[in-house]
C-alpha positions as CSV (number, residue, x, y, z in Angstrom):
1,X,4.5,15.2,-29.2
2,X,5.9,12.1,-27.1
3,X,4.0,9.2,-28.8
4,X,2.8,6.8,-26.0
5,X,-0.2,4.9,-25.4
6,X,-0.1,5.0,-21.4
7,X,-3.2,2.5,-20.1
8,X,-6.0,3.2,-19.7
9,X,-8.3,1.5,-16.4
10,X,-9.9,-0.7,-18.8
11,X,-6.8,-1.7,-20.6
12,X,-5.3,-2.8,-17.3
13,X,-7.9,-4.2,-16.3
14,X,-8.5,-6.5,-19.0
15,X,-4.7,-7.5,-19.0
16,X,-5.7,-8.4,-15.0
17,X,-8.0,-11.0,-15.7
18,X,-5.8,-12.3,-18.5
19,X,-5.1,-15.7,-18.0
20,X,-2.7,-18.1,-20.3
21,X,-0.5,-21.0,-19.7
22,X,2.1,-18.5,-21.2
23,X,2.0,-15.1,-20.0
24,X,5.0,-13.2,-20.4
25,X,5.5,-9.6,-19.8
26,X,8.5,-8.0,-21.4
27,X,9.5,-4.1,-20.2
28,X,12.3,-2.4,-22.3
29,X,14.0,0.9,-22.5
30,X,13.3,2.7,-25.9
31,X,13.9,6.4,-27.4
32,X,11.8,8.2,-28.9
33,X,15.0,9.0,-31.0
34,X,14.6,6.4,-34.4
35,X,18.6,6.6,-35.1
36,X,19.3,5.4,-31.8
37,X,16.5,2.6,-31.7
38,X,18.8,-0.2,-32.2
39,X,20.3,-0.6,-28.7
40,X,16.7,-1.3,-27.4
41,X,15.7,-3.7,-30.4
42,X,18.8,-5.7,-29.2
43,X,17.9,-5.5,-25.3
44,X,14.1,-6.6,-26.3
45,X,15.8,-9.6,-28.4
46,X,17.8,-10.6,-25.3
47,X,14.4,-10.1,-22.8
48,X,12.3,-12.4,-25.3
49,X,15.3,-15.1,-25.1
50,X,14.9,-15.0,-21.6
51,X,11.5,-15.6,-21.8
52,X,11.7,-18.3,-24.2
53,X,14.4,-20.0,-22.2
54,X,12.1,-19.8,-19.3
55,X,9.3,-21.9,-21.0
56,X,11.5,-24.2,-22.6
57,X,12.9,-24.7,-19.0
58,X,9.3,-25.5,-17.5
59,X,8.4,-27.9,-20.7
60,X,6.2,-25.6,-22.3
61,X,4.8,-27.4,-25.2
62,X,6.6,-26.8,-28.1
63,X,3.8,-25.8,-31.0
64,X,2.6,-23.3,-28.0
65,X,5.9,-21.4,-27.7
66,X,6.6,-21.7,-31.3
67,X,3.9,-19.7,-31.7
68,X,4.1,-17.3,-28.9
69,X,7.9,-16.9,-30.1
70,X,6.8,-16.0,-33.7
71,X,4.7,-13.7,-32.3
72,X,7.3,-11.5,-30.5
73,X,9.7,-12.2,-33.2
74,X,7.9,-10.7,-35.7
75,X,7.2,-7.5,-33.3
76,X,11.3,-7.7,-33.0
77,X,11.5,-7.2,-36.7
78,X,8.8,-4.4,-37.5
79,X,11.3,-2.0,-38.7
80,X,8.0,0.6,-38.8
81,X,6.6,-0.5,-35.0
82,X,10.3,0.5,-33.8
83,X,10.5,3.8,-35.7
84,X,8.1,5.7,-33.5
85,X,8.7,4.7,-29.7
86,X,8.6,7.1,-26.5
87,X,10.7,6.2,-23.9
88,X,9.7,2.6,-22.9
89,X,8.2,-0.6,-24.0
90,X,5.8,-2.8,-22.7
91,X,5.3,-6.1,-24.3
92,X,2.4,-8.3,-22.9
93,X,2.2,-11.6,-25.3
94,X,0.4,-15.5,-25.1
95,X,0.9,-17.7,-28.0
96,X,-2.6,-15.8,-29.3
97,X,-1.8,-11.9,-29.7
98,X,0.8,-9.7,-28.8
99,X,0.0,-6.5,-26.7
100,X,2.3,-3.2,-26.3
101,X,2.3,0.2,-24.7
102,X,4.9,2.9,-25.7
103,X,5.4,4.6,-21.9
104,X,6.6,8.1,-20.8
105,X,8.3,6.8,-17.8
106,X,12.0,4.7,-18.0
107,X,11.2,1.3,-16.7
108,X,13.7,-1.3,-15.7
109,X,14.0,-3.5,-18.5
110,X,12.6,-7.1,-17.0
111,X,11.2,-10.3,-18.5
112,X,8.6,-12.0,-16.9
113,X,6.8,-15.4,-17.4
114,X,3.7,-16.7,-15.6
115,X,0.0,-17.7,-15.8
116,X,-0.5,-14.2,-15.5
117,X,1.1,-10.8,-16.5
118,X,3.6,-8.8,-15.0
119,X,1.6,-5.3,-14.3
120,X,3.4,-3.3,-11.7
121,X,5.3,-1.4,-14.0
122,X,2.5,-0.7,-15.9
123,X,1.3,0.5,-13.5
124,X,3.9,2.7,-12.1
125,X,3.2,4.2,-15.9
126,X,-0.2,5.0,-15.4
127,X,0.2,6.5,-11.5
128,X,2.8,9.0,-12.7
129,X,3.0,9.6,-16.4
130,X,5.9,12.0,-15.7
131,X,4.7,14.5,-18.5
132,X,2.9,17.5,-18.6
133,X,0.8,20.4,-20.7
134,X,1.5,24.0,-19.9
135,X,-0.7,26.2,-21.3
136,X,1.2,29.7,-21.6
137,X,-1.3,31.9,-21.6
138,X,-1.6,35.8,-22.2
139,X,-3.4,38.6,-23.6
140,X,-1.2,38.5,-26.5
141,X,-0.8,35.2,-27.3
142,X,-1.4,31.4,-26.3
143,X,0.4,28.2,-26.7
144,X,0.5,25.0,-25.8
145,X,3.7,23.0,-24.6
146,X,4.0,19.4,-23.8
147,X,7.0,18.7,-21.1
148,X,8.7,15.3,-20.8
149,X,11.3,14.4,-18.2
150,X,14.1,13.2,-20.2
151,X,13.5,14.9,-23.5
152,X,13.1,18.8,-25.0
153,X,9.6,20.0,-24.6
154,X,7.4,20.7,-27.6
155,X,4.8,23.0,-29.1
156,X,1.5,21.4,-30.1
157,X,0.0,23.1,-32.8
158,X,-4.0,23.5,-31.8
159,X,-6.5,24.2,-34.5
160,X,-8.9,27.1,-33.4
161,X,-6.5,28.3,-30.8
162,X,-6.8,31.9,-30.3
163,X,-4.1,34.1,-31.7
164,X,-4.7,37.0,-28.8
165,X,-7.4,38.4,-26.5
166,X,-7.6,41.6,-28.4
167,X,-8.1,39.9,-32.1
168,X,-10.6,37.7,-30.2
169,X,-12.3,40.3,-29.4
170,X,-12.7,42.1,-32.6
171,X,-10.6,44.8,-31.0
172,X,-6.7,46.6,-31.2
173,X,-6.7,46.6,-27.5
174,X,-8.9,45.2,-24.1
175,X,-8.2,48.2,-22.4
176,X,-10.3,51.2,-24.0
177,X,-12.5,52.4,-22.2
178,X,-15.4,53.8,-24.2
179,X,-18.7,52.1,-23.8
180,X,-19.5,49.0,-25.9
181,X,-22.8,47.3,-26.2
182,X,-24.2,47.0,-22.8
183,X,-20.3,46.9,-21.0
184,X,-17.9,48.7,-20.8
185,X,-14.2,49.2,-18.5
186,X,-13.0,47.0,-16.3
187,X,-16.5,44.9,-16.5
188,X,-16.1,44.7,-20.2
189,X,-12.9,43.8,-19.5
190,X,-13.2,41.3,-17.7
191,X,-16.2,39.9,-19.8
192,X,-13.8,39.9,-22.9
193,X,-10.7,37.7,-21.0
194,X,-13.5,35.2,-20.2
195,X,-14.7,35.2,-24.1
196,X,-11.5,35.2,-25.2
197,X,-10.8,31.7,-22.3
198,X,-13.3,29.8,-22.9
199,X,-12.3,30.0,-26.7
200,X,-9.0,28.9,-25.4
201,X,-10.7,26.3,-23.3
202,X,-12.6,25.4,-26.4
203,X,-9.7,24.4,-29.0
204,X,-7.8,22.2,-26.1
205,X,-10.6,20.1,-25.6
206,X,-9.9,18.1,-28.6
207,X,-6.4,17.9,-27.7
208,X,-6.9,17.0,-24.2
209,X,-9.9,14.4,-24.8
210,X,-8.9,11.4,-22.8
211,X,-5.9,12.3,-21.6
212,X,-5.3,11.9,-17.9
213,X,-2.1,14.3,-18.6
214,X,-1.6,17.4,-15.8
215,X,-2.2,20.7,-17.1
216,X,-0.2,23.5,-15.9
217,X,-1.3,27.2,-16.7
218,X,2.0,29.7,-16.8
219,X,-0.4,33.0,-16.7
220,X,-0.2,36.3,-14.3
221,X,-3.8,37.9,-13.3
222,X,-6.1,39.0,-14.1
223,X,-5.9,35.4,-16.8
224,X,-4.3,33.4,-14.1
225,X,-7.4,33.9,-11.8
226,X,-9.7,33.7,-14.6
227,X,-8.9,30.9,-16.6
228,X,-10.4,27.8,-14.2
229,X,-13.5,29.5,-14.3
230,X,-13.1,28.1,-17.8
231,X,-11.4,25.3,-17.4
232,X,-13.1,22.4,-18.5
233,X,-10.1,19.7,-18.4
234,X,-9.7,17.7,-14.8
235,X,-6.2,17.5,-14.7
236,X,-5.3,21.4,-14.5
237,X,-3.2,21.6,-11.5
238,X,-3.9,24.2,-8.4
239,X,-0.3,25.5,-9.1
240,X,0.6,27.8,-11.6
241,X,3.2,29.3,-12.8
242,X,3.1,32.5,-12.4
243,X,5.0,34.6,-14.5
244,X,4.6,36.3,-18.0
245,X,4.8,33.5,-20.6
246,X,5.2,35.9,-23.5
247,X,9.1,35.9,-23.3
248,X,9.9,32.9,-22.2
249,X,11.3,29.9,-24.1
250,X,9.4,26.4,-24.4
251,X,12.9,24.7,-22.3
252,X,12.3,27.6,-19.7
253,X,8.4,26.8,-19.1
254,X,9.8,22.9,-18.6
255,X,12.3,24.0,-16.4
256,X,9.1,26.0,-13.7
257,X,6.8,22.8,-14.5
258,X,8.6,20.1,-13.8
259,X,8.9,20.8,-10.1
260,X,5.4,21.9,-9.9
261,X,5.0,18.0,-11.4
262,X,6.8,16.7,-8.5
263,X,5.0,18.6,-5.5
264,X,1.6,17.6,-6.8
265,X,2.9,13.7,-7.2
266,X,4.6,14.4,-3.8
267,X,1.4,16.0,-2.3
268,X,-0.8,12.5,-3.5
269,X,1.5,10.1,-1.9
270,X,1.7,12.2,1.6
271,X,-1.6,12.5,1.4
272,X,-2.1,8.5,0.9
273,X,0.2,8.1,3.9
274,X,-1.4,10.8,6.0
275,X,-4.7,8.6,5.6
276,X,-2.2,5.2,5.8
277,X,-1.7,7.0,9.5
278,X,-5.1,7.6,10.5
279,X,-6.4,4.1,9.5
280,X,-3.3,2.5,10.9
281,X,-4.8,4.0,14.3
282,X,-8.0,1.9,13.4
283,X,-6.6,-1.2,12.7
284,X,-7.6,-0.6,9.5
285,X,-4.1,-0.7,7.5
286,X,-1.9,-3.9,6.5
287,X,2.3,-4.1,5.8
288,X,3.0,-7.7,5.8
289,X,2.7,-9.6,2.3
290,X,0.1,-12.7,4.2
291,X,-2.1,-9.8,5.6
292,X,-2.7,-7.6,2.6
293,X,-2.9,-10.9,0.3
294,X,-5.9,-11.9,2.8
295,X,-7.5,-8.3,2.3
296,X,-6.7,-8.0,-1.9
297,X,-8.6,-11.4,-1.8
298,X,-11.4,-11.1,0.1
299,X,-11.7,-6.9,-1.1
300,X,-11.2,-5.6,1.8
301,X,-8.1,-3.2,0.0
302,X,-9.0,0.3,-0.7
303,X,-5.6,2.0,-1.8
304,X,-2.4,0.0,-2.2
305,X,1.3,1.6,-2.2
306,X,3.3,-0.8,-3.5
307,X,7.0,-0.8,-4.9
308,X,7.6,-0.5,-7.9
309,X,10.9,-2.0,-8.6
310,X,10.3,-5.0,-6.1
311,X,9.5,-8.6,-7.4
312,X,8.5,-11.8,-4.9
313,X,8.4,-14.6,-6.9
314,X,5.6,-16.8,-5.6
315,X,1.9,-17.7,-5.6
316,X,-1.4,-17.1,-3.9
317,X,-4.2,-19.6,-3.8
318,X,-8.1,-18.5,-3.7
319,X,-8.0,-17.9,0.3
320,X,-5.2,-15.6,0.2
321,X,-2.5,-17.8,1.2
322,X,1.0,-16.9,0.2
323,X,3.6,-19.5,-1.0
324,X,6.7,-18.1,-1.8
325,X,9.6,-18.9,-4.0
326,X,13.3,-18.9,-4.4
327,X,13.5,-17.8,-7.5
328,X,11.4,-16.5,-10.9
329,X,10.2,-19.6,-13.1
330,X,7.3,-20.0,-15.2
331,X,5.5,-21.3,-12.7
332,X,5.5,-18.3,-10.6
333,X,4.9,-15.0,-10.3
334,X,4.6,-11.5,-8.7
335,X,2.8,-11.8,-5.1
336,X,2.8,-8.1,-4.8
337,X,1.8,-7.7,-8.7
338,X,-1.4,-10.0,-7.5
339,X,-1.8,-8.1,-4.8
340,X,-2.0,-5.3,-7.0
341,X,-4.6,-7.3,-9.3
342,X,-6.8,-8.4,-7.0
343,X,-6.8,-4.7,-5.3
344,X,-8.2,-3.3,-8.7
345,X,-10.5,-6.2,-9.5
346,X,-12.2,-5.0,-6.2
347,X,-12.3,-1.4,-7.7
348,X,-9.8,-0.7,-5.0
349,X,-6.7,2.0,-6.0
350,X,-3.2,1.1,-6.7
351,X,0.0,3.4,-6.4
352,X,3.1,2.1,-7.6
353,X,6.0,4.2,-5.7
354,X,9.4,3.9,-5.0
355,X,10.1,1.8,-1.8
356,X,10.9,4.7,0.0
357,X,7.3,6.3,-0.7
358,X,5.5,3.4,1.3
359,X,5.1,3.8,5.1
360,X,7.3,1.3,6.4
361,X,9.9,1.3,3.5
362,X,8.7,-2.4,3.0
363,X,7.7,-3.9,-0.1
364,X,3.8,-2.8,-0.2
365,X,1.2,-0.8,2.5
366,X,-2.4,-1.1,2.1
367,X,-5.0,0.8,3.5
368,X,-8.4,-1.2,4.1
369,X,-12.0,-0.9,3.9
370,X,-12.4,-2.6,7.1
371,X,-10.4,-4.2,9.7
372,X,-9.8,-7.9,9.2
C-alpha cells in the first residue's frame, strides 16, 4: 500500500486561510523506494536553500528565519520521516510548525515563498490522485488490489473478506438446485451472490473509510451486475472490467484499470468544459486573469480549471485587482494559486489540469455563478 496522506477539503482549506510573514511551500519528488531516498533528501536540501535565500534576500528578520530554517532542517534530517515516502513531498512551513503531505502524483519540484502558500499543486494532488482499488471479484474468490501509476500494484490484505461465494454460503457449490429454506434455483441463487456481496461490501468499508480513491470492480455477471446493488463506497466507478479475475495477475488488473482511470478523469474535465460552453453562451464564463480575480473575490466562481504547472508571480488587493510581477520574491505570489484560494473559500470547485485541459489553452477558465 502507497503511503500518502492526499488532502483532505478541510486540510486545504485551513492551509488557504493560512497567513505568515513567511510562508513557504516546498514540492519535491520522492520514492516510495527507502534505498533510493537520498536523491530527493538532497533536492529538498537545495529547495529549502532557495527558500531561505529568498527571505534573506527580502530582509526577513533573522530570529524568524532561524527559526523557520530549524524547522525544515530538522524535517531534512529525520532519517525515519524519509524512510516511508510515496512518490512526492509537500512541505508547507512558517517559522511556527512545519506541515507535509506524502502525494500519489509526481509534482514538479518548486520552492515557493510568500504571505501565503503555494497550493496548486496540492491541489492537482487532490483532483486526480492517479491511484486506484480494483476489487477482483468472483464466485471463487475476492481480492483487493491497489494500482499506482508509476509503481507495481499491490494486494491489500482485508480482514473479514470472504474467501468464496460458496463457503459464504455454507455450501460446496451456488448452483444446486434442490430447495433450501424458502428459495431455491436461480432465485436462491441470486439471493446467495447478494449475501455473499454485501459481506464483501462489508469488510472494505473499513478499508475504504475516508478515502476519496476510485474503485474499480473486475467481475463478469451475474457479480458484475450485482455488486452496486451493494456497493456502499462513492467512488466505485460505472466502468468495469469485465473479465474473469480469477486467472489474472495483480500487474494485469493495473494494466485494464489504468485506462479506465483516465476515461473517467477525461470524462470530468469534458464535462467541466461542456458546461464551460454553455455558460460561455450566457456570459457566464471568465479566461482573463483581471476578470476571474474580480469573480474569485467577490464569489461569483463556481468551478475553476486552472493549470497546474503555471505560476504568475504577483498580487491581488481586496477588490480584485491584479498587480503583476517580473519575477518570484517573497513578496509575491501565485495570482492564479489565489485565484484558486479565494474560489474554495467561496465553496466554489477547483480543477487543477494540464494547460491543455482548459478551454482556451490559457493559464486558468472559470465558470461563474452569475455574469459580472
Amino acid at each position: 500500500m502507497l503511503y500518502v496522506d492526499t488532502p483532505t477539503p478541510l486540510d486545504i482549506a485551513a492551509l488557504n486561510v493560512a497567513r505568515s510573514e513567511a510562508a513557504v511551500s516546498i514540492y519535491v519528488q520522492t520514492t516510495p523506494l527507502t534505498q533510493d531516498i537520498g536523491a530527493a533528501r538532497i533536492d529538498y536540501g537545495n529547495l529549502v536553500k532557495e527558500a531561505v535565500d529568498q527571505l534573506q534576500a527580502a530582509g526577513f528578520d533573522k530570529r524568524r528565519l532561524a527559526a523557520l530554517h530549524d524547522g525544515l532542517r530538522m524535517l531534512a534530517e529525520d532519517d525515519e520521516f524519509w524512510r516511508i515516502q510515496a512518490n512526492s513531498l509537500a512541505v508547507f512551513a512558517t517559522p511556527e510548525r512545519v506541515v507535509t503531505f506524502r502525494l500519489a502524483n509526481r509534482l514538479p519540484a518548486t520552492a515557493q515563498v510568500s504571505d501565503r502558500f503555494h497550493l496548486k499543486p496540492l491541489l492537482r494532488a487532490a483532483t486526480f490522485p492517479h491511484e486506484a482499488f480494483v476489487l477482483a471479484l468472483s464466485e471463487n474468490q475476492v481480492r483487493l488490489v491497489e494500482v499506482f501509476p508509476d509503481m507495481p500494484p499491490v494486494e491489500i490484505k482485508v480482514a473479514g473478506l470472504p474467501k468464496d461465494a460458496a463457503s459464504h454460503a455454507g455450501k460446496s457449490t451456488l448452483n444446486d438446485r434442490s430447495p433450501s429454506g424458502r428459495i431455491q434455483g436461480s432465485e436462491g441463487e441470486r439471493v446467495r451472490h447478494l449475501q455473499y456481496l454485501r459481506a464483501v461490501d462489508a469488510a472494505l468499508r473499513p478499508v475504504l473509510a475516508g478515502r476519496d480513491t476510485p474503485l474499480i470492480l473486475a467481475a463478469v455477471d451475474p457479480l458484475a451486475s450485482l455488486y452496486p446493488i451493494v456497493n456502499s463506497y462513492a467512488r466505485l466507478q460505472p466502468m468495469v472490467i469485465r473479465e474473469s479475475p480469477d486467472q489474472m495477475k495483480n500487474a494485469q488488473l493495473a494494466a485494464k484499470a489504468i485506462p479506465i482511470l483516465d476515461q473517467a478523469y477525461a470524462a470530468e474535465i469534458a464535462a467541466v468544459r461542456d458546461v464551460f460552453e454553455t455558460r460561455a453562451a450566457q456570459g457566464r464564463t471568465a479566461t482573463d486573469l483581471t476578470d476571474a480575480a474580480r469573480a474569485a473575490t467577490f464569489g461569483a466562481i463556481d468551478t475553476l480549471l486552472a493549470d497546474m504547472d503555471d505560476v504568475v508571480p504577483g498580487t491581488i488587493d481586496d477588490n480584485g485587482i491584479v498587480t503583476l510581477a517580473d519575477s518570484e520574491s517573497a513578496n509575491t505570489y501565485g495570482v492564479v494559486d489565489e485565484i484558486a484560494g479565494r474560489t474554495l473559500m467561496s465553496g466554489g470547485r477547483v480543477l487543477a489540469v494540464r494547460r491543455e485541459d482548459i478551454p482556451g489553452q490559457g493559464t486558468l477558465a472559470a465558470i461563474l455563478r452569475y455574469p459580472i
